[in-house]
C-alpha positions as CSV (number, residue, x, y, z in Angstrom):
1,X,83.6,119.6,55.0
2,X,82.0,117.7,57.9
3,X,79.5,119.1,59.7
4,X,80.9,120.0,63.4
5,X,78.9,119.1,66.9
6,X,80.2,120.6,69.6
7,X,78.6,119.9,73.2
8,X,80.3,122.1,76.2
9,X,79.8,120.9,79.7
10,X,78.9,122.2,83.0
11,X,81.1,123.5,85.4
12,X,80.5,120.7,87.2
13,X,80.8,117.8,84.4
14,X,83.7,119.9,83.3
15,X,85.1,119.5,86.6
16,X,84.7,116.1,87.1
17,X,86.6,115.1,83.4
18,X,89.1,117.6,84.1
19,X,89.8,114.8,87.2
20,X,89.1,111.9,85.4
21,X,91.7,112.8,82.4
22,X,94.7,113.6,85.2
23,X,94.1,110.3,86.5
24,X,94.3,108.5,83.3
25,X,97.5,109.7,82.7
26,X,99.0,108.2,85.5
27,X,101.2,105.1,85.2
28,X,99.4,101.4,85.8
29,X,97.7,100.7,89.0
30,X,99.2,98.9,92.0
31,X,98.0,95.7,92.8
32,X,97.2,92.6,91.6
33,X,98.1,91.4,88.2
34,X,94.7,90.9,87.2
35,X,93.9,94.6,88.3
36,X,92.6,97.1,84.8
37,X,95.4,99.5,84.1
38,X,94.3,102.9,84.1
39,X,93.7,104.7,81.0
40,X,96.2,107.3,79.0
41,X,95.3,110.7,77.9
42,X,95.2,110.1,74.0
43,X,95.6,113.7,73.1
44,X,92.7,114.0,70.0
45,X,92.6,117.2,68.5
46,X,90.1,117.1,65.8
47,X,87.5,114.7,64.0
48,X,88.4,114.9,60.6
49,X,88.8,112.2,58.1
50,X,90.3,114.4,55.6
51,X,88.8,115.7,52.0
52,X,89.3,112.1,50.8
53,X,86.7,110.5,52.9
54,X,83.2,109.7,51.5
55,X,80.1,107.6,52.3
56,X,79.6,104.7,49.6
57,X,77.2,101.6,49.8
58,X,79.1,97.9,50.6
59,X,76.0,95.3,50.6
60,X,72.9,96.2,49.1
61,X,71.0,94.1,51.7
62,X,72.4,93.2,54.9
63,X,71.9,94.1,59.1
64,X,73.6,93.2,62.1
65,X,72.8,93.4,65.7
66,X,74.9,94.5,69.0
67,X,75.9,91.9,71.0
68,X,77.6,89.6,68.9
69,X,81.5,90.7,68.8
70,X,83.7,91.5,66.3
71,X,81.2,92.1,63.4
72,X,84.3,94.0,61.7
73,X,87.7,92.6,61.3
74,X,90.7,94.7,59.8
75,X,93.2,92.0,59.2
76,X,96.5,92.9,57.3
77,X,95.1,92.4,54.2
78,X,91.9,93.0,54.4
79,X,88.6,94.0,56.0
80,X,86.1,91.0,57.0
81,X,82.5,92.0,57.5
82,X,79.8,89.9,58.9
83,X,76.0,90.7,58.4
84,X,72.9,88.4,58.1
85,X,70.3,89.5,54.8
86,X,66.3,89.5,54.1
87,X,66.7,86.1,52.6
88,X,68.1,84.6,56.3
89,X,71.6,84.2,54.8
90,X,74.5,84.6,57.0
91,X,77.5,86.4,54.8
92,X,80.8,87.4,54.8
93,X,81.8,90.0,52.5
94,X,85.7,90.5,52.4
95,X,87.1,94.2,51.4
96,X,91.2,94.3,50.0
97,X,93.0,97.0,51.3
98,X,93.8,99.0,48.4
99,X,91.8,98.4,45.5
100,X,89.2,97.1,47.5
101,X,88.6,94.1,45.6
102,X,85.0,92.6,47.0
103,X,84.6,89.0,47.5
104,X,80.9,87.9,48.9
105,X,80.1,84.6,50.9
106,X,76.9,82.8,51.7
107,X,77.4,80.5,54.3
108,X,74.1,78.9,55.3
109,X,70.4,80.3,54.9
110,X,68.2,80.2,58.5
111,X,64.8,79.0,57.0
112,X,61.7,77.9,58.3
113,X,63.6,73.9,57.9
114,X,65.4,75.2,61.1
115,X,63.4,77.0,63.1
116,X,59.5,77.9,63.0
117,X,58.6,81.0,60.9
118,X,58.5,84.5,61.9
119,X,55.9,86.8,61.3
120,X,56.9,90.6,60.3
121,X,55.5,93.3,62.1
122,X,51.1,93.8,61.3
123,X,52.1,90.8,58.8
124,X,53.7,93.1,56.4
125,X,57.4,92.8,55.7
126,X,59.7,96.1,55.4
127,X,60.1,94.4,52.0
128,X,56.6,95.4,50.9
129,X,55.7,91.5,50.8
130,X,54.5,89.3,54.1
131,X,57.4,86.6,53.9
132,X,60.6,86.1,52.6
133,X,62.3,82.6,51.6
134,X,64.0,82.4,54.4
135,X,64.1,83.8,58.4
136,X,64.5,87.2,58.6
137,X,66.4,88.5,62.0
138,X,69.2,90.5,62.5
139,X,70.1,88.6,65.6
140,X,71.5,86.0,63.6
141,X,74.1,88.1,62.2
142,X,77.7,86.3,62.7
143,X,80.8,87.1,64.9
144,X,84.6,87.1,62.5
145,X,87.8,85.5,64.0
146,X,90.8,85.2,62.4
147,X,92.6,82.4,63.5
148,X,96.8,82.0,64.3
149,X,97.0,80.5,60.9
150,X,95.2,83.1,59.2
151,X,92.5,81.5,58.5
152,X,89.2,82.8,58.7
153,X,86.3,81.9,61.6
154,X,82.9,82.9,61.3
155,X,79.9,82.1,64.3
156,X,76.5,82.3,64.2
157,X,73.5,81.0,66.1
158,X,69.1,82.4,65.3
159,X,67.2,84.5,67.4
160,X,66.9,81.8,69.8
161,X,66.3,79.5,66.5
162,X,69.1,77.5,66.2
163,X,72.3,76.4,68.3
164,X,75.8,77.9,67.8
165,X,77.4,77.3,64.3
166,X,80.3,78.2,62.4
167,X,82.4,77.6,59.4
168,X,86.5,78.0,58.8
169,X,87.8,79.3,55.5
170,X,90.4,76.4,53.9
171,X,93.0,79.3,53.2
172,X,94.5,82.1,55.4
173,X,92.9,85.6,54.7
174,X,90.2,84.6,52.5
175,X,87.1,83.7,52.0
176,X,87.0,81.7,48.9
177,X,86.2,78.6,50.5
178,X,85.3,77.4,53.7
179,X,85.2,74.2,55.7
180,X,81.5,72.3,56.3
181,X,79.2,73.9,59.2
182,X,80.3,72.6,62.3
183,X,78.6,72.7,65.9
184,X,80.1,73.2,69.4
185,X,80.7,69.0,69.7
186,X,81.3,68.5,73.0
187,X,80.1,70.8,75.0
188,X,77.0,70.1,75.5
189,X,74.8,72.8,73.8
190,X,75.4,71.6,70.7
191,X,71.6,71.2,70.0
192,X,70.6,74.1,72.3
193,X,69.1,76.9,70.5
194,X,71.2,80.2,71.1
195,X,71.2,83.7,70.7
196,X,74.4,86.1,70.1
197,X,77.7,85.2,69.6
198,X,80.9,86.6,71.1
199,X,84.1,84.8,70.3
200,X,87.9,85.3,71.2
201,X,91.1,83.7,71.1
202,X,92.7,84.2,74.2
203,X,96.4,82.7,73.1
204,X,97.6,82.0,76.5
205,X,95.1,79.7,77.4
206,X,94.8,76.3,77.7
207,X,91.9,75.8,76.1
208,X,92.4,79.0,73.8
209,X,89.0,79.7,72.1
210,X,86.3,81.1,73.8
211,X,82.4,81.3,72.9
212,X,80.0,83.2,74.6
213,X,76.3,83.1,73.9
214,X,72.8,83.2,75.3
215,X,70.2,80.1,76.0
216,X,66.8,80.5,77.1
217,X,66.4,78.2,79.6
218,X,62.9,75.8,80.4
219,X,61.6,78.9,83.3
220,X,62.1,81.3,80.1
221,X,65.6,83.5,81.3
222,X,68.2,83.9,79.6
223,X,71.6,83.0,80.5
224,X,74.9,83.5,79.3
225,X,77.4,79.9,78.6
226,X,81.1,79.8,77.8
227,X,82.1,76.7,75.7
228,X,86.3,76.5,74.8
229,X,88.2,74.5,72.8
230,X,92.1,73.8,71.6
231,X,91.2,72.3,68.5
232,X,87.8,74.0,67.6
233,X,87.0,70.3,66.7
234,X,86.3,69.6,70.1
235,X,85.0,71.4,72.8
236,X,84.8,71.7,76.5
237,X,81.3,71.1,78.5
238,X,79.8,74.7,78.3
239,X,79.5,76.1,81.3
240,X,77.4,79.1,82.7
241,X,78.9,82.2,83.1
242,X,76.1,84.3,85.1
243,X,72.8,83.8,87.1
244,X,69.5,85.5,87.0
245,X,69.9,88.4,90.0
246,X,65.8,88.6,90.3
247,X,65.0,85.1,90.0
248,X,61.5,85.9,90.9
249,X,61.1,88.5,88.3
250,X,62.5,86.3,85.1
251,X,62.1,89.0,82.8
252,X,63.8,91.7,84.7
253,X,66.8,89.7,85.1
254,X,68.3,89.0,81.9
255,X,71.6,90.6,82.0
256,X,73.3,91.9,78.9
257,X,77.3,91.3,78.1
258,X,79.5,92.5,75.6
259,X,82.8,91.3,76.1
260,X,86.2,91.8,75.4
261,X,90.2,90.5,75.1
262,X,93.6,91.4,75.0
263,X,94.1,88.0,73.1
264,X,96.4,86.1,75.3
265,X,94.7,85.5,79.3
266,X,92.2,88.5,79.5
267,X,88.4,88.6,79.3
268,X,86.8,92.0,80.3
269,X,83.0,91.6,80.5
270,X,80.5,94.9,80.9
271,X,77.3,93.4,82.0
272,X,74.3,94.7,83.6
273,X,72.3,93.4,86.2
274,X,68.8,92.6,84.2
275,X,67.2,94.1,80.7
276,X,67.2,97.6,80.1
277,X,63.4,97.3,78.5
278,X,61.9,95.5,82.1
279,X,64.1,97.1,84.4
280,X,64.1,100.5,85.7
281,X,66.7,100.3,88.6
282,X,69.4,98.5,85.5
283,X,72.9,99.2,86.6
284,X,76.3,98.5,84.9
285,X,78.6,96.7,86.0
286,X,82.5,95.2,85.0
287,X,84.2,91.5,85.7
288,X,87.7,91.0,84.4
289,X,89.0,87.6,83.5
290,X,92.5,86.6,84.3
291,X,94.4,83.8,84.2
292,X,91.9,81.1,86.0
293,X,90.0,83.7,87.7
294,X,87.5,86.3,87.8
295,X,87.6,89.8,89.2
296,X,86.5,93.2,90.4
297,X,88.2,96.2,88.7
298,X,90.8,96.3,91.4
299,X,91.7,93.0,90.9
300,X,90.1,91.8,94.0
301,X,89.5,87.9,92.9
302,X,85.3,87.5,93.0
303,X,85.6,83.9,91.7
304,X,87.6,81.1,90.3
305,X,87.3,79.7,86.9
306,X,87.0,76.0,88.4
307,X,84.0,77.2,91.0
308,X,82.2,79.1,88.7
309,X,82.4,75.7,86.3
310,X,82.0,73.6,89.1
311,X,84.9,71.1,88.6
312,X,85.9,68.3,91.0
313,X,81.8,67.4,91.2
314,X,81.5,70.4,93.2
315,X,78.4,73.0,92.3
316,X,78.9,75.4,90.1
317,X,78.6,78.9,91.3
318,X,77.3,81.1,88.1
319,X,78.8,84.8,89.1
320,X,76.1,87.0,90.0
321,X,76.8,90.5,87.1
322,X,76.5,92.3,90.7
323,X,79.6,90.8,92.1
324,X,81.3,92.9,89.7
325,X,83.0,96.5,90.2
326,X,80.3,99.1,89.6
327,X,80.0,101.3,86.9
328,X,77.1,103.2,86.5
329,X,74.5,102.9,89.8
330,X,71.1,102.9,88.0
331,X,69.0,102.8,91.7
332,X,70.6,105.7,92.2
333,X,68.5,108.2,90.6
334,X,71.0,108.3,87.1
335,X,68.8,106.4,85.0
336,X,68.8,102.9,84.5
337,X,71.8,101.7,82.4
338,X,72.2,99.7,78.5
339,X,75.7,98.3,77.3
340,X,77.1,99.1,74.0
341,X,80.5,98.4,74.1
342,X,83.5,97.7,75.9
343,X,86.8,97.8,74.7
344,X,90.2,96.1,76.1
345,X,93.8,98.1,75.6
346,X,96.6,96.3,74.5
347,X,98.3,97.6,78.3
348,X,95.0,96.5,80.3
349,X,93.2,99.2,79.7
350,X,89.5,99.5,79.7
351,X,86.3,101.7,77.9
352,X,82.8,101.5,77.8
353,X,79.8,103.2,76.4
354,X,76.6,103.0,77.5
355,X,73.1,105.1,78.2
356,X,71.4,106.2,81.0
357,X,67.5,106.4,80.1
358,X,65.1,108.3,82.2
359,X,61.4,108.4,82.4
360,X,59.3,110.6,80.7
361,X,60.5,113.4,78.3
362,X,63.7,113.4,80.2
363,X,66.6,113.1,78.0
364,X,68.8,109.5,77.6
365,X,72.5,110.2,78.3
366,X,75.3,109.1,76.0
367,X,77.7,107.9,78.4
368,X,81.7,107.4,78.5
369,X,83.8,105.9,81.0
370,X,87.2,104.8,81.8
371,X,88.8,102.7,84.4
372,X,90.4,104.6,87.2
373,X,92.2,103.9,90.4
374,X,90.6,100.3,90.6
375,X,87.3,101.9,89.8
376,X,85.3,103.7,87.1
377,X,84.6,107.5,86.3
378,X,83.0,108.8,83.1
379,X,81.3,111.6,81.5
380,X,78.2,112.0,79.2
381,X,79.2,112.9,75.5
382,X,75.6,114.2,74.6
383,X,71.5,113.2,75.0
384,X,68.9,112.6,73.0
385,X,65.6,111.5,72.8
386,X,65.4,107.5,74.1
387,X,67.9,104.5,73.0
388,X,70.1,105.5,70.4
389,X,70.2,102.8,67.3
390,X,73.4,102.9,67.9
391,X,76.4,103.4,70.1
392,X,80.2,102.2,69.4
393,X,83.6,102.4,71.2
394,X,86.6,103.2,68.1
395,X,89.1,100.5,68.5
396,X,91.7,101.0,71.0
397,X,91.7,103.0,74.0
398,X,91.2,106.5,72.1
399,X,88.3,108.8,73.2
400,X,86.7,108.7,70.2
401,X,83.2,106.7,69.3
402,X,80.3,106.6,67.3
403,X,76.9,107.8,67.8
404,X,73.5,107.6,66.2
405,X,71.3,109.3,68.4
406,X,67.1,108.5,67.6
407,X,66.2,111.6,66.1
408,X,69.5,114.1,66.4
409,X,68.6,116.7,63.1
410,X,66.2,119.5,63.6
411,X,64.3,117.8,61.2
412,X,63.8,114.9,62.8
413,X,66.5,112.7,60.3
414,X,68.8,110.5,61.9
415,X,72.9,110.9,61.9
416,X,75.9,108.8,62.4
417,X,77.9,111.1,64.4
418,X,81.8,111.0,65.6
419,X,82.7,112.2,68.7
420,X,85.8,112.6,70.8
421,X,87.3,114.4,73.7
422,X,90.2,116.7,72.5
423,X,90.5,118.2,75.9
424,X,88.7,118.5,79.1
425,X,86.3,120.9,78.3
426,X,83.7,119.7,75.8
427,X,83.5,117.2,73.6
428,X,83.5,117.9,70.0
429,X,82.0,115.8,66.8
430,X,81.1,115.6,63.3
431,X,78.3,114.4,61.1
432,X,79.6,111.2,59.2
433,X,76.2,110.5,57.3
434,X,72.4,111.8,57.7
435,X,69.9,109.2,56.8
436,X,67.5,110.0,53.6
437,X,64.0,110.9,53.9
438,X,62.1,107.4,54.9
439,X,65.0,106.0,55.8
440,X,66.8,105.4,59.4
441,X,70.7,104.8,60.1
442,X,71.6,101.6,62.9
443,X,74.4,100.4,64.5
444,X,77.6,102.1,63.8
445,X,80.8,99.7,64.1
446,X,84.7,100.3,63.5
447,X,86.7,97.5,62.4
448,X,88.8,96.1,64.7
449,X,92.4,94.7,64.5
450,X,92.8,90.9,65.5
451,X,94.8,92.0,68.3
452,X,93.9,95.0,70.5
453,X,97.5,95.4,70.3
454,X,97.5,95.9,66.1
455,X,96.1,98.8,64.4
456,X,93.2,98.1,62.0
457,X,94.6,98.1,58.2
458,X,92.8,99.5,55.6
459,X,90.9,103.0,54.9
460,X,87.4,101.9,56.1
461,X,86.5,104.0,59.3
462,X,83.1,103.1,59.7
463,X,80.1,101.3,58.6
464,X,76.8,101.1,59.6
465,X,72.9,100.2,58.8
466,X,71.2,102.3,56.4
467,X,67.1,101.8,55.2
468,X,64.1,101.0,56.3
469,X,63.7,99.5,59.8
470,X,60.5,98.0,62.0
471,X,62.3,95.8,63.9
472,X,64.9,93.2,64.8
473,X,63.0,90.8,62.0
474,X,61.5,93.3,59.7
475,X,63.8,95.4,57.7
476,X,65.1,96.1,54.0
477,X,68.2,97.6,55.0
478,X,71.6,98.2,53.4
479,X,75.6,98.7,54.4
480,X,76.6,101.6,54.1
481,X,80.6,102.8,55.2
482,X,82.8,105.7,55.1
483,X,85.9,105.7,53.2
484,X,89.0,106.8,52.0
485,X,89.4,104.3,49.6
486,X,87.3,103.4,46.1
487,X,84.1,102.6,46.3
488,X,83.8,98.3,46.2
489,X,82.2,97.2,42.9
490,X,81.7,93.4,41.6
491,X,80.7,92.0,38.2
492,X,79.2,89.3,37.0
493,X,80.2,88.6,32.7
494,X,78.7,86.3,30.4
495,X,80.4,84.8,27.2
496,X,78.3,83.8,24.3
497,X,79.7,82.2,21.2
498,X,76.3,81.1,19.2
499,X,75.1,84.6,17.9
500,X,78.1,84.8,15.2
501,X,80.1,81.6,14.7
502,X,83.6,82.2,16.0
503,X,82.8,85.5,17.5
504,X,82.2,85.8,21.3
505,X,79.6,88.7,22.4
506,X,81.1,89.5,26.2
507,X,78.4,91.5,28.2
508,X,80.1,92.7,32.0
509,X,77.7,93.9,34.4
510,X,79.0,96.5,37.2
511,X,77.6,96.7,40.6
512,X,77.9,99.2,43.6
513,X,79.1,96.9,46.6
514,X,77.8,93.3,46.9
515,X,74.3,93.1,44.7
516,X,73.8,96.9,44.5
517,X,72.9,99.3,41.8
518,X,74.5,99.6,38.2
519,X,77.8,101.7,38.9
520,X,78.3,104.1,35.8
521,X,81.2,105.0,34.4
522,X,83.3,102.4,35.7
523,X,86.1,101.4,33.6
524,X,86.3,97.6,32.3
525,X,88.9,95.4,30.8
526,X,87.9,92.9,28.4
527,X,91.3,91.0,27.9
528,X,91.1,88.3,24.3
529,X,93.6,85.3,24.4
530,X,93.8,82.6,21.8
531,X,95.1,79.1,22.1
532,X,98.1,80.2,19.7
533,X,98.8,83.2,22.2
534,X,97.8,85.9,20.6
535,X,96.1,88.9,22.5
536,X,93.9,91.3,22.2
537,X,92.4,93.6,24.6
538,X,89.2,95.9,24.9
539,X,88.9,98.4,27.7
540,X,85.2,100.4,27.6
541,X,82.7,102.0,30.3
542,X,79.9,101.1,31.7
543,X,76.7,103.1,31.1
544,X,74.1,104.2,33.6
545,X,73.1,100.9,34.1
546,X,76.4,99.7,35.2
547,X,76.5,97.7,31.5
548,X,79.4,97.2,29.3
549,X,79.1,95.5,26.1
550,X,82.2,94.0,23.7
551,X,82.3,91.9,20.5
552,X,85.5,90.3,18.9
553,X,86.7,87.3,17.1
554,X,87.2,84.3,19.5
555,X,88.0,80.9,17.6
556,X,87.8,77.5,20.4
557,X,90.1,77.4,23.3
558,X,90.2,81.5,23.1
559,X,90.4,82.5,27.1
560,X,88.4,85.4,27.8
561,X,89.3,87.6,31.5
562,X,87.1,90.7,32.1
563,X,88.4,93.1,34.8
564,X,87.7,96.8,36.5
565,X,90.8,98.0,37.7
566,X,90.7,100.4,40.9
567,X,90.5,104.0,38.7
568,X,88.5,107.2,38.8
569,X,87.1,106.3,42.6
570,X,85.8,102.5,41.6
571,X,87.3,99.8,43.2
572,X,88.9,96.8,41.2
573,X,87.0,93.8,40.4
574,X,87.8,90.7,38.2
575,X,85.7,87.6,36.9
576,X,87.4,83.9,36.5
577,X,88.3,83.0,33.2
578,X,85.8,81.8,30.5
579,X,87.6,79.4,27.9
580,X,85.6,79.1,24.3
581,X,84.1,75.8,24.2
């Protein structure tokens, strides 16, 4: 069974939840339209995903950062996942429901062509070499969209490398093919190089998809644009969405966002005022998007869409993250504030998780909050020693997240940890997975329905970063997810014909996720069809290895399909056809 975390409160915390829960039970707020609705009790009363559930690998090598949003999609059919490699590739792996048939995706490689070369931490590469063939950085790892059609979007920009880019798959739900790399035409920052991307369909609008990314700007801050589009042929003149609050300390004043929608007219940004690593006073901070304008919590209007763009030849007004409702008041003397998520009910509902770091050897808070009466209240879930590597909201409105505190074992191993709030006492957890010895555990994310009004499909519940990790581009790290489905396999086959005239010697080679180890014991279906129709078929295990070996009579025009159907834990797997030359 899991292993249980329980954390009880003070009175006083205790107190202050016990207040926070009865006023998320009441009904939506009064106000303007655009105001956040307050939050309902969800009423968890455990953490457990069952006996069923188990920890399996998904992509042998692969990383993603935080803020680009959603790096998980749970679509009807399947689940999408986006991650960027060793190599520089950007991928897209796609999970069935069910048998959880694995299909993987290159869709471009950032190399030293693009962008100037990187150099790993002291020169040598988590890999154990000093380069790779391509740029390593897990800040080019993509953002997934599926579009009305079904279809599948997939964004990506460098570290500050290379603009905005993205590709659309030529069928809906898959990811067989896709359409050629395409830039934001049109808006202006086409050629700009970028950093994170956060996109969203907002179905109501008239200009319905939205990207949000960071430029570095010639005086070195970073600032946050918004390009749309109807078409995503064309797009509209980016424009940007917030100023520098210190603008004579550039560093200090690089807010953070991560952003997000109900899919039809609203946007709901968490943002803080500057960067958590150069500011000590960093406070958090929430703008809602509505129909044309932009907002405080209460639905006070801060802003319209058209000044903060600047239409009619006016100037544009950038908002200021301050203008926003605030959240957590890091000059305060509560430490100063870093966003990890934010999360948009299907009602108007609002979430967010976040730290609060202090100086010295004082514990960082793990903190929750919810919307409330136009304003926020929230409650810490735990502490630990500095940032976590990793902090994420589940999907929905529930009061449940994921966790991976620095150092949260007594031996100093990391965990990815579930917690919720099954009542207003304490909140209670579990340990999903505990990192190896050598090994560390990053970034925790829940796949997310298309919709915050739809339920993510599938039986994935998590996944997360699992390996060795220096920094954002030096690591050898893998996927790893929790289940209670079959473990994803793939296989490669090869068909030879020359060893024995008209015989065909099939070798099948099983793999744990996308380019993992040999998966033993899988079974494998070796199906023999000749051009007169007659079959044959040969159904064998692979060995330690993941190998499986078969030899039969094949005369020309003989079609030859090797399969693994989802059996004994594995998931299913098939190869295309191989006709006999």
């Amino acid at each position: 069974m899991p292993r249980s975390l329980t954390v009880a409160r003070s009175a006083a915390v205790g107190c202050l939840l016990a207040l926070v829960l009865a006023v998320l039970v009441a009904a939506t707020l009064p106000g303007p339209a655009a105001a956040v609705t307050t939050r309902s009790a969800v009423g968890v009363t455990a953490v457990d995903p069952g006996p069923s559930a188990r920890v399996v690998p998904v992509i042998a090598d692969a990383a993603w950062s935080i803020y680009m949003n959603p790096r998980v999609l749970a679509t009807a059919k399947a689940t999408y996942i986006g991650t960027t490699s060793t190599r520089g590739d950007i991928d897209i792996t796609r999970v069935a429901h069910g048998g959880h048939k694995t299909d993987h995706t290159r869709l471009q490689r950032i190399d030293a062509d693009m962008a100037g070369p990187k150099t790993p931490k002291n020169g040598v590469s988590a890999l154990g070499g000093t380069k790779t063939s391509g740029i390593m950085d897990d800040h080019a790892s993509p953002a997934i969209l599926q579009l009305p059609d079904g279809r599948i979007l997939v964004s990506w920009t460098g570290h500050s490398t290379i603009p905005v880019r993205y590709r659309i798959s030529t069928k809906p739900d898959s990811i067989t093919s896709f359409g050629p790399v395409q830039t934001l035409a049109g808006s202006g920052i086409e050629n700009r190089k970028a950093v994170y991307t956060q996109i969203h369909h907002l179905a109501g609008e008239t200009y319905p998809y939205w990207v949000i990314t960071r430029l570095r700007e010639s005086d070195n801050r970073g600032n946050w644009y918004v390009a749309r589009s109807r078409d995503l042929v064309r797009w509209t003149k980016a424009f940007q969405l917030t100023t520098n609050p210190y603008p004579k300390e550039v560093t200090k004043g690089w807010p953070y966002i991560k952003t997000s929608s109900d899919g039809q007219r609203t946007l709901d940004l968490a943002l803080t005022d500057g960067d958590p690593a150069n500011l000590r006073t960093n406070s958090l901070f929430h703008i809602r998007y509505r129909a044309g304008a932009f907002h405080r919590s209460d639905g006070t209007r801060i802003r319209t869409l058209g000044q903060v763009i600047g239409t009619g030849g006016k100037t544009p007004r950038p908002l200021d993250p301050r203008s926003g409702t605030l959240v957590h008041d890091g000059t305060a003397g509560q430490g100063w504030a870093r966003v990890y998520d934010v999360r948009t009910g299907a009602g108007g509902e609002v979430a967010m998780a976040a730290t609060a770091n202090r100086a010295g050897t004082q514990p960082t808070e793990f903190r929750w909050f919810a919307a409330a009466d136009g304003g926020w209240s929230g409650s810490t879930v735990t502490s630990g020693p500095q940032w976590p590597t990793g902090f994420e909201l589940t999907p929905g409105l529930s009061n449940r997240l994921y966790l991976i505190p620095n150092s949260a074992s007594t031996d100093g191993t990391q965990q990815v940890q579930e917690w919720a709030a099954p009542d207003d006492t304490e909140w209670t957890g579990r340990t999903v997975a505990t990192a190896p010895s050598g090994e560390s555990l990053r970034n925790p994310v829940a796949p997310v329905a298309p919709t915050p009004a739809g339920v993510p499909s599938g039986r994935i519940s998590v996944l997360w970063m699992q390996g060795i990790y220096h920094t954002y581009n030096d690591f050898n790290t893998r996927l790893m997810m929790e289940t209670t489905g079959p473990a994803p396999v793939t296989l490669t086959r090869s068909v030879n014909t020359t060893a024995r005239k008209g015989y065909a010697n099939v070798t099948v080679r099983v793999r744990q996720g996308v380019d993992g180890p040999g998966a033993q014991g899988v079974t494998v279906r070796i199906v023999r069809t000749t051009k007169a129709g007659t079959s044959r078929s040969v159904v064998t295990r692979t060995s330690r290895t993941g190998l499986a070996r078969a030899s039969f009579w094949a005369p020309k025009g003989t079609r030859v399909k090797v399969d693994v159907p989802a059996r004994d834990g594995w998931g299913s797997a098939v190869a295309s056809t191989v006709v006999v030359r």
